[in-house]
N, C-alpha and C positions, 0 to 999 in steps of 0.2 A: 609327234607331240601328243600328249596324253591331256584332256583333260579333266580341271580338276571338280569338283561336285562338292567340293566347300567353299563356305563364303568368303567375299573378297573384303569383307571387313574385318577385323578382330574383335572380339566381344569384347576383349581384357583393356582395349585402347580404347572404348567407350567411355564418354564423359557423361556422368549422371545430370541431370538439369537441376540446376538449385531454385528453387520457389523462395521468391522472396516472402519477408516473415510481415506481418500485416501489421503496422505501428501503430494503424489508427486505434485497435484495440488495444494496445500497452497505451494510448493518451487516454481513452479513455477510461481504463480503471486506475491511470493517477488523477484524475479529474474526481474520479468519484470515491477513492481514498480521503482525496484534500477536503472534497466536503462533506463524509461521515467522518472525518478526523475531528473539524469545528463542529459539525452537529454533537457528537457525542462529547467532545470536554466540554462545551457550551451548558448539557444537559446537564451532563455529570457533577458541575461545580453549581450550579444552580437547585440540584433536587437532591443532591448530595448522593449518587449513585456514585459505590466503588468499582463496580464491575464498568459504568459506561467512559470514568476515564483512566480503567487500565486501556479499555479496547478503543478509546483514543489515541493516546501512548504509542500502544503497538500499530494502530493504523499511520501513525504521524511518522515511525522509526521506519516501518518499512517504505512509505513512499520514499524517504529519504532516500533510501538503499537502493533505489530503483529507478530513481528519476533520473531522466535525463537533463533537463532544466530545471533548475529549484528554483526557486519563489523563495528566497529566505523573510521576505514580510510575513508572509502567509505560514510559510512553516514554521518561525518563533510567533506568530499568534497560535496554532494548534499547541506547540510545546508551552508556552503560558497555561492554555485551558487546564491543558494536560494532569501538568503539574501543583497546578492552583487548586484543581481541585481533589488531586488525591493529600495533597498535604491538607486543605480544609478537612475532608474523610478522614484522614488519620492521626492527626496531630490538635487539631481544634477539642477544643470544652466541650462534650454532648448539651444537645438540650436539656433547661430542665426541667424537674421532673414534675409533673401534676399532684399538690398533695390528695391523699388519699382523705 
């Protein structure tokens, strides 16, 4: 009987260990999506920024995309701001103007 001087395991039958993926961090940036989503349509419709509710908009669409639980109260109040306020920014009368 010869023996042998390799291993008695197989490297190739090794099972790699899977790490669980840490969810507390995916709740907590839809947590803080959902509230720069209301912070900024809130602002945006209020000081008439178009830039703060596109980037409401797109914070509101992607938590959508992503959540695992939705909140549809919450997320049709962010789409209201959203939308309330780029339609005021872009469809509304300018102020007028100061005569000269």
């Amino acid at each position: 009987m010869s023996q042998s001087t390799a291993s008695p395991v197989d490297p190739l039958l090794a099972v790699p260990e899977e790490v669980p993926e840490n969810d507390e961090m995916k709740d907590d940036l839809a947590e803080l999506l959902n509230m720069l989503a209301m912070m900024m349509g809130a602002s945006g419709l209020m000081m008439r920024w178009k830039w703060m509710c596109w980037g409401s908009l797109f914070a509101c669409v992607y938590n959508l995309c992503n959540a695992r639980k939705i909140d549809y109260k919450n997320t049709l109040m962010q789409l209201m701001f959203a939308l309330a306020g780029l339609f005021i920014n872009y469809l509304a009368p300018p102020p007028p103007q100061k005569a000269a």
